[in-house]
C-alpha positions in Angstrom: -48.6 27.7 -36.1 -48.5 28.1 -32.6 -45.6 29.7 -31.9 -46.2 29.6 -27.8 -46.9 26.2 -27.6 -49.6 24.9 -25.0 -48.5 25.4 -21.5 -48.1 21.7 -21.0 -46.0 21.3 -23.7 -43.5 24.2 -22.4 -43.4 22.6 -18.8 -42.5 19.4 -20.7 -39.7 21.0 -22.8 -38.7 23.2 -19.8 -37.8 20.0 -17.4 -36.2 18.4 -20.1 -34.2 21.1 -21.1 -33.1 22.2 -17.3 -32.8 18.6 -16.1 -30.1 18.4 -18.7 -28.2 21.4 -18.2 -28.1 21.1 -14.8 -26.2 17.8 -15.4 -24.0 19.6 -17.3 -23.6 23.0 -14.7 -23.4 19.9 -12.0 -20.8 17.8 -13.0 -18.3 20.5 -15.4 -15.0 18.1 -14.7 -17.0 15.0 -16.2 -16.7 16.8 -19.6 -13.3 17.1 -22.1 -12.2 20.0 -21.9 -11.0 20.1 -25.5 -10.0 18.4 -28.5 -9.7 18.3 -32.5 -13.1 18.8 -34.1 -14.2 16.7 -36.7 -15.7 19.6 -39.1 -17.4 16.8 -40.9 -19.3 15.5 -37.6 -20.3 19.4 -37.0 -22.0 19.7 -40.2 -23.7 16.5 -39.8 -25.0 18.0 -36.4 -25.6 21.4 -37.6 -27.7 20.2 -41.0 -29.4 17.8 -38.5 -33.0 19.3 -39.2 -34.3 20.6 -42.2 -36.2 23.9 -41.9 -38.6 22.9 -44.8 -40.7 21.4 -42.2 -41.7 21.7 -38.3 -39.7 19.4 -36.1 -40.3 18.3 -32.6 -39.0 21.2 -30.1 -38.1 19.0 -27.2 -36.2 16.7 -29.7 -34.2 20.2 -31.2 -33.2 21.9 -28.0 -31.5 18.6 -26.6 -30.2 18.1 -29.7 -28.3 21.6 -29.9 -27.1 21.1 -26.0 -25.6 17.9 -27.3 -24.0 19.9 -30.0 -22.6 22.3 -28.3 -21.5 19.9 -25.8 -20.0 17.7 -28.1 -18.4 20.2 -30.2 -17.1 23.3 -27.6 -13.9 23.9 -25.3 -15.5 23.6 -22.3 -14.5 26.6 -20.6 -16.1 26.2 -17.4 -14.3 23.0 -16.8 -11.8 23.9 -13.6 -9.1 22.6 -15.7 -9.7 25.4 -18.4 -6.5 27.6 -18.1 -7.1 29.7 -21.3 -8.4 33.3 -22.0 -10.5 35.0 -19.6 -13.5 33.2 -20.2 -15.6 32.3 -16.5 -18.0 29.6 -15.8 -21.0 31.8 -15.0 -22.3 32.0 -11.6 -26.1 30.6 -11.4 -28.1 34.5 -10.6 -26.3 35.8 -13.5 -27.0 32.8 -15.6 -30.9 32.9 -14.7 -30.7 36.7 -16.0 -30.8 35.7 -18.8 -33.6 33.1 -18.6 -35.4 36.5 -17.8 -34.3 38.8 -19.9 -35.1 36.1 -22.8 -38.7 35.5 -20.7 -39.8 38.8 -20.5 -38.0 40.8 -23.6 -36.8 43.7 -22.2 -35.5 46.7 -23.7 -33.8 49.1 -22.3 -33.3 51.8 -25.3 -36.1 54.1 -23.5 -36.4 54.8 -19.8 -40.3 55.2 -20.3 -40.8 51.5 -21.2 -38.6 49.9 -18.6 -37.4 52.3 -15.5 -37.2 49.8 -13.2 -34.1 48.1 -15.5 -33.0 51.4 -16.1 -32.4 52.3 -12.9 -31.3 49.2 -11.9 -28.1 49.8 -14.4 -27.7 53.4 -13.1 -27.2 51.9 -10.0 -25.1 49.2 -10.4 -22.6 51.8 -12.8 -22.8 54.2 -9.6 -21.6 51.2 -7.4 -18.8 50.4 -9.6 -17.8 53.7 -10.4 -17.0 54.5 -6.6 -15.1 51.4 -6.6 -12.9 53.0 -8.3 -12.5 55.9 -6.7 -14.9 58.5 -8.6 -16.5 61.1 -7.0 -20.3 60.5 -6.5 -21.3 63.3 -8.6 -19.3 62.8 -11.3 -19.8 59.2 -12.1 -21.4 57.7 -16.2 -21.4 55.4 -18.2 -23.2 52.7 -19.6 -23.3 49.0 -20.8 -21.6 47.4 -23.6 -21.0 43.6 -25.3 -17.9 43.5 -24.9 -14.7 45.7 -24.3 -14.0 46.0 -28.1 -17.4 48.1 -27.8 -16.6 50.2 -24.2 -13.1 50.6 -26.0 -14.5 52.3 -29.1 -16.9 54.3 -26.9 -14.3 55.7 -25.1 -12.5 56.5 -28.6 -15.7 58.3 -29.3 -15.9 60.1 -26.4 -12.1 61.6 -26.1 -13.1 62.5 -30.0 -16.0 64.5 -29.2 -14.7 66.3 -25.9 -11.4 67.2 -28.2 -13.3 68.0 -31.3 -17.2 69.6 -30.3 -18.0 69.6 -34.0 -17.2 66.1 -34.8 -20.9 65.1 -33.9 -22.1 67.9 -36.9 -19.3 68.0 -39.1 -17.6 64.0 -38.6 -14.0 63.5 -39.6 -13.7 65.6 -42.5 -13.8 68.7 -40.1 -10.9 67.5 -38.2 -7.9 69.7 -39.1 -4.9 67.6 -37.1 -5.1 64.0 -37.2 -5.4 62.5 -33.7 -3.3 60.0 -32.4 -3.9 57.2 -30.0 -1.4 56.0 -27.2 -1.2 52.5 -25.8 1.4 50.1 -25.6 3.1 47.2 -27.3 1.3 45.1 -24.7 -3.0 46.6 -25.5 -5.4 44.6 -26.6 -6.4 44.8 -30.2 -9.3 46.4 -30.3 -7.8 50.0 -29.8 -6.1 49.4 -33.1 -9.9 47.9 -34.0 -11.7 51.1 -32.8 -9.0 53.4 -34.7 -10.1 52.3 -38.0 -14.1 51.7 -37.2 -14.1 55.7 -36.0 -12.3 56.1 -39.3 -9.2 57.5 -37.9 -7.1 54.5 -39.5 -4.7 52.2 -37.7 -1.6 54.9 -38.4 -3.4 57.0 -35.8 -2.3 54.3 -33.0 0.9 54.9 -31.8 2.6 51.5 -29.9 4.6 52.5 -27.2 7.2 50.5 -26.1 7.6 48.3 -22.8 9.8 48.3 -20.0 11.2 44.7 -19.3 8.2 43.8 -17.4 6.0 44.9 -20.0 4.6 47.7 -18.4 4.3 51.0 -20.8 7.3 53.1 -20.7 6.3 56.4 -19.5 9.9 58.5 -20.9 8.3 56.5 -24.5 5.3 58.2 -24.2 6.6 61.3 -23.3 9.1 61.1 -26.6 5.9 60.2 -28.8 3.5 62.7 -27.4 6.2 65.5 -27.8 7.5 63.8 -31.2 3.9 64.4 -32.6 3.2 67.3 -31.6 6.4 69.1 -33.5 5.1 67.0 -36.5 1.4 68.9 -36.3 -0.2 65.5 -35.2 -3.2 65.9 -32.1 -2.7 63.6 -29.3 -5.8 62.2 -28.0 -5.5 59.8 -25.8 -3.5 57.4 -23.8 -4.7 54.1 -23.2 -3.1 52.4 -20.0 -3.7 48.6 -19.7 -4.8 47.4 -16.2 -4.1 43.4 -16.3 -2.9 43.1 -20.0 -4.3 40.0 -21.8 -0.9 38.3 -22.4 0.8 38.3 -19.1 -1.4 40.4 -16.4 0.8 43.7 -16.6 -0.7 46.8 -15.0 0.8 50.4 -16.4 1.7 52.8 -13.9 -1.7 54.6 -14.3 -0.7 57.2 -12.0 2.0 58.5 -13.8 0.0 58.5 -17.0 -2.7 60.6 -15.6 -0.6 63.6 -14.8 0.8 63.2 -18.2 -2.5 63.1 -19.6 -3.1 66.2 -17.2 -0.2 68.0 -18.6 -0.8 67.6 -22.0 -4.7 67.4 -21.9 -5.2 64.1 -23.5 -8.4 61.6 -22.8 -7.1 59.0 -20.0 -8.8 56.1 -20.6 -8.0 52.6 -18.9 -8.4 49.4 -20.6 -9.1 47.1 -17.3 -11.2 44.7 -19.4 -10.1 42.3 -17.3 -8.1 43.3 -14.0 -10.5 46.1 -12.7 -12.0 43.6 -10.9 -9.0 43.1 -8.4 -9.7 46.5 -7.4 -11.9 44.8 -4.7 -9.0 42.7 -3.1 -6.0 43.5 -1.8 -4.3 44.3 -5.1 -6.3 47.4 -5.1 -3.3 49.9 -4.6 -2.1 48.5 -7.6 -4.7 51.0 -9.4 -3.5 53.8 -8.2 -4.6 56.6 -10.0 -7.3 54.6 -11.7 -9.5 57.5 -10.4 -8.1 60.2 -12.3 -9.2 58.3 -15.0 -11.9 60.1 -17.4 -13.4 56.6 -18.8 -12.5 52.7 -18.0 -13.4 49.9 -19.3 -14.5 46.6 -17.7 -15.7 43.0 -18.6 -17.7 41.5 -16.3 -18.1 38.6 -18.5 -14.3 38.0 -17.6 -13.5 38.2 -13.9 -16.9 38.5 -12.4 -18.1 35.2 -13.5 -21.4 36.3 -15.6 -22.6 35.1 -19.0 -21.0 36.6 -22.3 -21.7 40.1 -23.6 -21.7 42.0 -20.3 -19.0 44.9 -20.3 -19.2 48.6 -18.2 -18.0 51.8 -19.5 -17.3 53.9 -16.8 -16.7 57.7 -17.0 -16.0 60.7 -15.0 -17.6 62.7 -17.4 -21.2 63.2 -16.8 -21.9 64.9 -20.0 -20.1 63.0 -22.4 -22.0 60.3 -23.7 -25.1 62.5 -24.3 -22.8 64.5 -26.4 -21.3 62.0 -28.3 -24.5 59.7 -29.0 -27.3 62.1 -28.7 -29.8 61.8 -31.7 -33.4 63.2 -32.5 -36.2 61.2 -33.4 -40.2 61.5 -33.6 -40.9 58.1 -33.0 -39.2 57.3 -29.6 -41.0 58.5 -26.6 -39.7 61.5 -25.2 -39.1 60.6 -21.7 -35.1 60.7 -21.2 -33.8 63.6 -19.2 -30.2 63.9 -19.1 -30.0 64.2 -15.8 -32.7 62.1 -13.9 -34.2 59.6 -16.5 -31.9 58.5 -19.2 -32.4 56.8 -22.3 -30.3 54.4 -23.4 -30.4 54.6 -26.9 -29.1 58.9 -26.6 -26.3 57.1 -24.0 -24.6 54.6 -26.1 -24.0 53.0 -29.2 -26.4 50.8 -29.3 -30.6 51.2 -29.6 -32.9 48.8 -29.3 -31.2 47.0 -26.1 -30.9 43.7 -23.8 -31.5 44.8 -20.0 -27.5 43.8 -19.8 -26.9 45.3 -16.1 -29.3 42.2 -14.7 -27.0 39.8 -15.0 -24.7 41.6 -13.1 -27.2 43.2 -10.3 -28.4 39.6 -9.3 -25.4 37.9 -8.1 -24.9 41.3 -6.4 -28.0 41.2 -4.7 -27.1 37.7 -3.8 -23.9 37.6 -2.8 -22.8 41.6 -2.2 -19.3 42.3 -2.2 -18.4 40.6 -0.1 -18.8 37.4 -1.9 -17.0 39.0 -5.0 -14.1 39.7 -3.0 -13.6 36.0 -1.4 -14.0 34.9 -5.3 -11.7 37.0 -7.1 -9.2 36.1 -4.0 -9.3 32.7 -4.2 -8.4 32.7 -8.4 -5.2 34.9 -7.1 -4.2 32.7 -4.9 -4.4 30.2 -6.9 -2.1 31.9 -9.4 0.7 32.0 -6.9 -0.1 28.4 -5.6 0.3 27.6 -9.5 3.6 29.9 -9.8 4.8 27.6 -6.6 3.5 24.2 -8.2 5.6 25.1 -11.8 8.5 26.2 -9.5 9.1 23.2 -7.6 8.3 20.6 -10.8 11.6 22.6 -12.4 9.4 25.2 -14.9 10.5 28.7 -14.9 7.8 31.4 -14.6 9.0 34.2 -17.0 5.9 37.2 -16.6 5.7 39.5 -13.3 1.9 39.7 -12.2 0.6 39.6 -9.0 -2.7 38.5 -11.3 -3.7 34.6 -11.8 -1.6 35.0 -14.9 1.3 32.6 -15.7 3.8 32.0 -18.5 6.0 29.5 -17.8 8.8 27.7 -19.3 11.5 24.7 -18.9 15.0 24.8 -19.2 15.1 22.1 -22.2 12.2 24.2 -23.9 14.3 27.8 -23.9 14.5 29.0 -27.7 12.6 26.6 -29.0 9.3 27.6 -30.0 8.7 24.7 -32.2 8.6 22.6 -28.7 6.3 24.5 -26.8 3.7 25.1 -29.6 4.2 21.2 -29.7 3.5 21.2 -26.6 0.6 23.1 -25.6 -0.9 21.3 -28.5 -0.2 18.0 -27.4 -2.3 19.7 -24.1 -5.2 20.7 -25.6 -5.7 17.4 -27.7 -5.1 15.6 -24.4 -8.9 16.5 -23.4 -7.9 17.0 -19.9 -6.8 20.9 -20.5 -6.7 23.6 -22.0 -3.7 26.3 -22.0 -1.9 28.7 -24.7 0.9 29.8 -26.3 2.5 33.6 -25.6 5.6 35.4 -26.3 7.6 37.3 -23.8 10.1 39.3 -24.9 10.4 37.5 -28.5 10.9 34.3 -26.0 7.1 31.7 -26.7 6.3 30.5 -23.1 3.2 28.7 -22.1 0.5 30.5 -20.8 -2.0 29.4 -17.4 -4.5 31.6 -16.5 -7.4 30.9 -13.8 -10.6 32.0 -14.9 -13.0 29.6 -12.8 -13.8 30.3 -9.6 -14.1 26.1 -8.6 -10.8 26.2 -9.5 -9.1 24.3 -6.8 -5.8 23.0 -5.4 -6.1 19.5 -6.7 -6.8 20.6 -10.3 -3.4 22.1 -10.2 -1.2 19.5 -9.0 -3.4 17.6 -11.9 -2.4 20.5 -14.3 1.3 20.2 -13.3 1.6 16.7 -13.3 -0.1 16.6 -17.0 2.3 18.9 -18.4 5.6 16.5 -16.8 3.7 13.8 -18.1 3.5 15.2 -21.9 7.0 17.2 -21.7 8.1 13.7 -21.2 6.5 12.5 -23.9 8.1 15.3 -26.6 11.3 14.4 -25.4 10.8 10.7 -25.9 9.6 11.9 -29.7 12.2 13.9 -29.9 14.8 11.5 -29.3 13.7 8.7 -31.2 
């Protein structure tokens, strides 16, 4: 079996294979943007080759592009206003086309420094962004933020605890607690009971009414535990929470932190990236951060699994993942050539940083900075839309984050999950379903940077046109 196929062969499959996703990157608004999937149909396209025998590989790839194009939500349709997933931009999208090419791995600086390097520099770049001094900037890449999350668990664990690394959990003599708020994503609470500390170790602290962490709470719970013998950690402040684009007052939690020497860690998964636009000030004291975490698989428009730890802590990760082994070359100095694998959780290791460094190198700055611009301004031109067509926006964000309500839709939850439903099934969007303040409100968020004006008078018009239709339900 030749597992390389001739080289004719490959060009074949290879102009095939482009010539139809290029159709696909080309045109993304000729698709549906969603719908309800026959599970019977998927099977039927899933068991659609038997692997008892060879089958023709022109014949399977298409046959899996149809799949998934038959059988996905399209999210990098511009009328996609769901979670913060991107259409990738096309340097990003052909890193992976080389990373899958060439097989890169990026565990040990002596078999790729060029790619190593490369990711030193581009977590350099974005460190400064956010303020860190030059000398005192880390970190590495991760999958996703559930990953830089629990890294940053790890870390506050091993600065607070030095024997953890010998001696693991069972030498802890305080449990340690986790702050975030009632607003933080999920995987905190995740990252709690993968370390082993157990989801009683998070601590949800409550909101002010814009959903913002209230700092007098966190104060209460941080004094509260330690009278009860508990060890507070770390405090987890949210920069663009998933539900409705709240940013903590990070400054206020890094003198706390200060005062009571916790871990500051900021979850900006998906808001760090406004840090480039005018919103910037928002961050303030973002920098007095000791790690952060950031998707760039959300807001800067790259392919999935492609998340940044950052930290101002040059010696923590080789701390907390630093291992021995007789097998792996021995070129990683802490200092000047690092090896992945003694940097972060993970080993053997895609070259992740490329599919951030390309569109970069392409488009600098610069171009990231008209981009993430455009998707706010579109949020507000989407807050104005809603506003005139009688909806009433219900979450505070200067992000391109919206919930949104009706006045004939207040306190009824039933309608709006109807609703959004009703949406979704359409084919023509795709939207979901959020609670503010015990209150279910539908929830917009732009996450494409195509997305235009004219797909949002669209969007506005679609929801009139199926409110209309509920009520017609309703009343008959």
């Amino acid at each position: 079996m030749n597992f390389n196929l001739t080289a004719s062969k490959r060009q074949e499959i290879l102009t095939a294979v482009t010539n139809e996703l290029e159709t696909v990157y080309n045109n993304p608004d000729e698709v549906v943007v969603s719908k309800e999937f026959n599970v019977e149909r998927i099977h039927e396209m899933v068991n659609a080759f038997s692997f008892e025998e060879s089958n023709d590989p022109e014949e399977v790839l298409l046959h899996v592009i149809e799949g998934i194009k038959e059988h996905s939500v399209h999210i990098t349709h511009p009328s996609y206003f769901g979670l913060f997933n991107p259409r990738a931009n096309f340097p990003s999208a052909m890193a992976d086309v080389i990373n899958s090419y060439l097989n890169i791995n990026v565990a040990g600086w002596g078999h790729a420094p060029y790619a190593c390097e490369i990711e030193r520099l581009v977590i350099k770049e974005f460190g400064s962004k956010f303020g860190y001094k030059d000398d005192a900037i880390d970190g590495t890449f991760c999958t996703g933020g559930a990953e830089s999350n629990l890294t940053a668990v790890l870390c506050a664990l091993n600065r607070h605890f030095p024997a953890m690394a010998e001696d693991g959990l069972l030498g802890l003599t305080k449990k340690p607690i986790i702050y975030c708020s009632l607003e933080s994503h999920h995987s905190i609470e995740k990252a709690a009971k993968v370390v082993g500390l157990g989801k009683s170790s998070v601590r949800s602290v409550a909101v002010e009414q814009d959903l913002q962490m209230n700092i007098t709470a966190l104060i209460g719970q941080i004094e509260g535990d330690l009278e009860n013998g508990f060890h507070p950690l770390m405090v987890v402040g949210t920069a663009g929470t998933t539900g409705v684009g709240a940013i903590d007052d990070l400054l206020e939690i890094a003198e706390i932190c200060e005062k009571y020497g916790l871990w500051f860690h900021v979850d900006a998964a998906y808001g760090g990236a406004a840090i480039l636009t005018h919103l910037k000030h928002q961050f303030k004291g973002i920098e007095k951060s000791d790690s952060i975490t950031l998707d760039l698989h959300k807001w800067f428009s790259v392919p999935m699994a492609t998340s940044l730890y950052l930290t101002s802590d040059t010696s923590i990760l080789h701390k907390t993942f630093n291992v021995k082994t007789d097998y792996m070359p021995a070129d990683g100095d802490q200092v000047e050539r690092i090896d992945s694998y003694i940097h972060s959780m993970q080993w053997s290791r895609r070259f992740i940083g490329l599919k951030i460094y390309l569109p970069l190198a392409v488009f600098g700055w610069e171009g990231y900075t008209k981009t993430i611009s455009h998707q706010i301004e579109m949020g507000d031109v989407l807050r104005s839309l809603l506003e005139e067509n009688g909806w009433i926006v219900k979450n505070r964000t200067d992000l391109p984050i919206v919930c949104f309500t009706h006045p004939d839709l207040l306190e009824n939850k039933e309608m709006v999950q109807q609703l959004v439903d009703d949406l979704i099934y359409s084919g023509e969007t795709w939207l979901s379903a959020y609670p503010i303040n015990g209150e279910l409100t539908l929830r917009a968020c732009i996450t494409n940077y195509d997305t235009q004006m004219e797909d949002l008078i669209n969007f506005t018009n679609l929801l009139s046109t199926y409110k209309e239709k509920l009520d017609e339900q309703i009343c008959c």
